[in-house]
N, C-alpha and C positions, 0 to 999 in steps of 0.2 A: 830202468836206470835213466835216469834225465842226462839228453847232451845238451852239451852250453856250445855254443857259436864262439872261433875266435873275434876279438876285436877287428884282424885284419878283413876276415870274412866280412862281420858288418860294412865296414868302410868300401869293400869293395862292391858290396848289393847298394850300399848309397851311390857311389858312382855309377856303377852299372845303371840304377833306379833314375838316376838325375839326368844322362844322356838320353836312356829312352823319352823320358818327360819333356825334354828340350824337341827332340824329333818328335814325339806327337804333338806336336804345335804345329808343327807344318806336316800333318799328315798329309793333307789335300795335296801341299807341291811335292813330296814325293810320292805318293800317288800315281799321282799325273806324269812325274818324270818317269819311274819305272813302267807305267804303260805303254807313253810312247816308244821305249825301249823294246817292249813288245812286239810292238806292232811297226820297227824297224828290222828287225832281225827274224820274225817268224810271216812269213807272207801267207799261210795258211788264217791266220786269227786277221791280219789287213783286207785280207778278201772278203771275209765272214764279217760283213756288212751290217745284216743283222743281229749280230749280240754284240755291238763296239759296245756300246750302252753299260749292258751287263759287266764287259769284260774291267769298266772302269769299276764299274760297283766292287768284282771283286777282285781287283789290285786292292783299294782301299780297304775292305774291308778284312784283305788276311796283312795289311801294313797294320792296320789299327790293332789287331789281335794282336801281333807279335809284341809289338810295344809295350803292352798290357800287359803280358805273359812278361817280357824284361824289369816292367818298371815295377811290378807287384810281385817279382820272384815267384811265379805262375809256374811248376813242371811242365814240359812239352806234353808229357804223357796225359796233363788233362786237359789239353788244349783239342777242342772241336774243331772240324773244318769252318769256315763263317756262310750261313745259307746262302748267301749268294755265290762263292765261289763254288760249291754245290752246286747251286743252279746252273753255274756259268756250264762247267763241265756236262752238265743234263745238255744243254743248249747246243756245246759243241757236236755231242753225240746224235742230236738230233738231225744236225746242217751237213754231218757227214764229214767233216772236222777229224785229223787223226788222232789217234788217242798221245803218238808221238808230240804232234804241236804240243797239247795238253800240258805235257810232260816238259818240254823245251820250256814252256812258257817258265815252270818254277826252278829250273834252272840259271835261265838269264835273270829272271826276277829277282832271284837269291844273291848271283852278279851285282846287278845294279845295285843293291842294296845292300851288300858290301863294302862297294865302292862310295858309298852315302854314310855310313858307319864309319870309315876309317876317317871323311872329312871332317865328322863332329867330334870323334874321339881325340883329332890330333887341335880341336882346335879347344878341347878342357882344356880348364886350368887346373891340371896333375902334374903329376911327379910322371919322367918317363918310364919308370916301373908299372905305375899305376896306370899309364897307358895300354903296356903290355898285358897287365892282368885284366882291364879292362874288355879288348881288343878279343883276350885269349876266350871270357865267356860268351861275349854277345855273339864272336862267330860260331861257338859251339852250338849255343843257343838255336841261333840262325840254320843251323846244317841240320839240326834235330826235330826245327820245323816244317823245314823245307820237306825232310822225309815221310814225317807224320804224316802232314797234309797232302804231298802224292799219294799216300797209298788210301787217302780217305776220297779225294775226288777222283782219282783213277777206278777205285772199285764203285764210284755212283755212274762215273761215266759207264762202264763197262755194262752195270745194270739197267740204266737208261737205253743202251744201246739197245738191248736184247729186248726191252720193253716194249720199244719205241718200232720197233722191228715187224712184233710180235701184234702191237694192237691196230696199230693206224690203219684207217681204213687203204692198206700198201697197193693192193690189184689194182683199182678206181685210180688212185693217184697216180700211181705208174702209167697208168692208161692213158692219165689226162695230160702226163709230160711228155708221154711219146707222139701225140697229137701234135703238142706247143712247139715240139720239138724236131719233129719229121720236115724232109727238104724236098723231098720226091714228094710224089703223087698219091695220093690216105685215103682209103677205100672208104670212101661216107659210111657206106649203109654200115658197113662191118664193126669202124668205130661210133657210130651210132648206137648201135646194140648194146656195142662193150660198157659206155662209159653212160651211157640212157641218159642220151642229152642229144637234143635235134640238133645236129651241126650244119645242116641245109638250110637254116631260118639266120636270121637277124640277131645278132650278140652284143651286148654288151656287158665288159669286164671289168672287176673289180679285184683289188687288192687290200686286205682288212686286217687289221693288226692293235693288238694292245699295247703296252709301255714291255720293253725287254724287262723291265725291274719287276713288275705284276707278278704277284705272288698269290691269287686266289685259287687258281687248279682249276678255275671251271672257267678257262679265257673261249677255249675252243667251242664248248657246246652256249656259250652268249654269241659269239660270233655266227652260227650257224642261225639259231634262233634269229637273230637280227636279219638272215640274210633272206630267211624264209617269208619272215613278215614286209620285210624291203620290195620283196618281186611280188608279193599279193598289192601293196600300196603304188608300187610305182607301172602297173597292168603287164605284167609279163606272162605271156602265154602260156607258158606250161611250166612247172619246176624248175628252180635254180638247181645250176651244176654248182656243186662245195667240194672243195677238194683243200683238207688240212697241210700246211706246209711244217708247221712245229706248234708246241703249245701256246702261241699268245698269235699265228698269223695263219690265214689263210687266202685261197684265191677262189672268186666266187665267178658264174657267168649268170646273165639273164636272158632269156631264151622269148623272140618276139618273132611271129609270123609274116607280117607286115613291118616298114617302117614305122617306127612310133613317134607322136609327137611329142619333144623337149622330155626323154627319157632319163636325160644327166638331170634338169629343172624337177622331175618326179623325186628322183631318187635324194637330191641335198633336200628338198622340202620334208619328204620323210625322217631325214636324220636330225633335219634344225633344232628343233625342241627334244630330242629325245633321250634320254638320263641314263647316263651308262653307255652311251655308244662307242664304238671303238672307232679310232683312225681308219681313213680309208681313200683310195683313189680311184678316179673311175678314169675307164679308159675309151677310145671312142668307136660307135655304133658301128660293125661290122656286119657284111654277109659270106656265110659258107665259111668253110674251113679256114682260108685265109684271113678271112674277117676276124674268126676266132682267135686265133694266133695273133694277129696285129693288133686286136682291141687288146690283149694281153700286155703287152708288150708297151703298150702305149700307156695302160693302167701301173705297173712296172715302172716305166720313166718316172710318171708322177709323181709314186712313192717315193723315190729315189730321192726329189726334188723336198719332199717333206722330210725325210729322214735329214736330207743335208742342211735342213734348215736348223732344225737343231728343237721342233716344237715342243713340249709335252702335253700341253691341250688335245682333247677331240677334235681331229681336223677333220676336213674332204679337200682334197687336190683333185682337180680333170686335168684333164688331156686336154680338152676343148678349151679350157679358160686363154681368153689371146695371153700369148705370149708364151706358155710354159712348157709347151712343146723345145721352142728354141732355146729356152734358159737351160731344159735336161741335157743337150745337145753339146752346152756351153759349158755345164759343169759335170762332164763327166769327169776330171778328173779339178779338185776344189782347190787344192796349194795353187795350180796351172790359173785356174781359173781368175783366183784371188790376185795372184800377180799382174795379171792382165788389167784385171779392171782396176786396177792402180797405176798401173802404166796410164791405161785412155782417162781417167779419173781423175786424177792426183791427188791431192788434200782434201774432194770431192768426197773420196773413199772411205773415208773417217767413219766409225762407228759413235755416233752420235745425234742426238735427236736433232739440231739444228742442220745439222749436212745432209740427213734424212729426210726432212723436208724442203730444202734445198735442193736434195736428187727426185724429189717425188713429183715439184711443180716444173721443174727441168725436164724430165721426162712425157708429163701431160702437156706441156708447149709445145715439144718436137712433135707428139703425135696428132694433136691438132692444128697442125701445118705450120707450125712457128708463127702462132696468131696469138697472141696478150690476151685479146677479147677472147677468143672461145677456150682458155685456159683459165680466165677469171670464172668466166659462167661457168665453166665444169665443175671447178673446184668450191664455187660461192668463195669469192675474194673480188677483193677489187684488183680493177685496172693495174691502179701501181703497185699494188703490192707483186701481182704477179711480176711484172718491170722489174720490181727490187729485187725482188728472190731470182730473177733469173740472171739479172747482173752480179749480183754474190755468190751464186751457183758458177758462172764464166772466169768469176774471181778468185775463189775456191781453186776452181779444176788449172789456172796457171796459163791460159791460154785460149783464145778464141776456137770459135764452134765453126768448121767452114769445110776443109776440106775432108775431114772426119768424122763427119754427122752419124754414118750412119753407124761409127765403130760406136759411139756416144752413146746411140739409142739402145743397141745390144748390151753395153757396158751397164746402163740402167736399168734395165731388162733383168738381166741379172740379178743384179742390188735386189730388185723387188719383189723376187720369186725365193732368192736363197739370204733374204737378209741378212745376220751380222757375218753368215759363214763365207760370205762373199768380202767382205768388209776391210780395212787396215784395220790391225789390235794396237792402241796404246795413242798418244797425243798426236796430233798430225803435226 
């Protein structure tokens, strides 16, 4: 027997249909607002550094599902989780992440997004009935995907965990944390043995990572690859230590008898030309166990410094490059950070290529001793232009360069290591 739809039915799948279509126009800004949402209320997923990335990819991508499922009268019931919210869950289970956050997270999201629903529904042009009825499906809607989609990333996280448990090389790495991580006195010879890597030699550490979005599967065994042919090329004495942190990152060391010559200068020359390489930071040239730990830790900062920057290119960050020691130091915490160098800054602080070059020959003046001339030669400009740029840089920031120099120089410092994330957003 054929059913026929009433006419009120129809009208109200067209409105239902019409709202969603008007929100997936601004998917991006709500997105982005129920992220941050996230990542105010669940300080589990703000700490978890490592998958911000991902965690945006899937807010957006289960906001765009839903829409789609509303706007094309879509069942819940055949609505998939979207792969990267999958991922994202792999990801949390990987960093150790509860499965509770997980769960908070599609609760507040469902919140937020509620609250985003009711502003576009009350601002149709309907009938307040038709609000009502409007209102009454989208939230059903909403509560049935909300459901759905816990119980479909909750059971990958769950599998993931057990997986993730089960294969990684766990003993080696464990081994290699409890080293990184020991405060007392670490019996060489014994963790020598354990994790078969000369810790009584000359280290130097790396931190290696692909894009959190990388969806190939084979992120970890290219990173090892790379790290093997890296310490043949850059002369390291015996076997690199690989130690997997999740699927797209790992932390490498390279193991040298002697001090080596320009060991950081080996290792970028190796990566310059090379197709497919992964992000990476090197950290600087230690000896013994302390050395081990510290070139860590220093490789660590770097990354931090790339991650905040915001890249997606194949990069190399060091340790050793002047200045990015004290930029990591500067931006450990990046809102704080940001405010600051707008404070010492001012209209300086602009994201924009003119204030950028503006801050870039302002900064090479100060550190070639507030000299015009050896700031034109560095830069190949002339005489006055550097003059120019550095009186419109003085003009910019609102205030002469005198008893604050040296907040100035740091404030630049900054700018140049963690670009726009350091920056004012919007017209100065």
């Amino acid at each position: 027997m054929t059913t026929f739809r009433r006419d009120s039915e129809v009208e109200l799948g067209d409105y239902v249909g019409g709202i969603a279509a008007r929100m997936n126009e601004r998917v991006t800004e709500i997105g982005t607002a129920i992220r941050r949402k996230l990542e105010e209320e669940i300080a589990e997923l703000r700490e978890d550094t490592h998958s911000r990335e991902l965690l945006g990819a899937s807010v957006h991508a289960n906001v765009e599902t839903l829409l789609q499922a509303l706007r094309h009268n879509i069942p819940v019931a055949r609505v998939q989780a979207p792969t990267a919210a999958i991922e994202y869950a792999k990801r949390l289970a990987q960093h150790e992440v509860s499965l509770n956050a997980l769960i908070r997270a599609y609760w507040v999201g469902q919140r937020r997004m509620s609250e985003l629903v009711f502003a576009e529904v009350r601002a149709a042009d309907i009938t307040p009935q038709q609000r009502v009825d409007a209102l009454q499906t989208i939230t059903t809607t909403l509560f049935n995907y909300i459901d759905s989609i816990t119980r479909q990333v909750v059971a990958a996280y769950q599998g993931e965990r057990e997986q993730w448990l089960e294969n990684q090389n766990s003993i080696r790495t464990l081994q290699v944390r409890e080293v990184l991580t020991e405060t007392s006195a670490v019996d060489v010879d014994a963790a020598t043995e354990s994790i078969r890597y000369p810790l009584r030699w000359h280290h130097l550490a790396l931190v290696l990572w692909y894009s959190e979005l990388s969806t190939d599967g084979d992120e970890l065994p290219r990173i090892q690859r790379f790290v093997r042919e890296l310490a043949e090329a850059a002369n390291a004495s015996a076997r690199p230590l690989f130690a997997a942190v999740d699927r797209v990152s790992a932390w490498a060391w390279l193991p040298y008898r002697s001090v080596p010559a320009d060991p950081v200068g080996a290792v970028r020359r190796f990566a310059r030309d090379r197709a497919g390489a992964p992000c990476f930071a090197i950290g600087t040239l230690g000896a013994g166990v302390e050395g081990f730990q510290r070139s860590h830790r220093h490789a660590q900062a770097a990354r931090a410094v790339a991650l905040a920057r915001g890249t997606d290119d194949p990069t190399v960050f060091s340790a050793t490059d002047p200045g990015l020691s004290a930029a990591a130091l500067l931006g450990g915490d990046m809102a704080e950070a940001r405010d600051w160098v707008s404070e010492v800054l001012g209209d300086l602080a602009s994201d924009n290529d003119n204030d950028e070059r503006l801050r870039e020959t302002l900064r090479v003046f100060l550190r070639t001793g507030s000299s015009y001339k050896a700031a034109a030669a560095e830069m190949n400009l002339h005489f006055n232009s550097v003059k120019y740029r550095i009186t419109r840089a003085i003009a910019r920031r609102g205030r002469p360069i005198d008893d604050d120099r040296l907040e100035v120089e740091m404030a630049l410092l900054v700018c140049q290591w963690y670009g726009g994330a350091a920056l004012r957003r919007g017209p100065a």
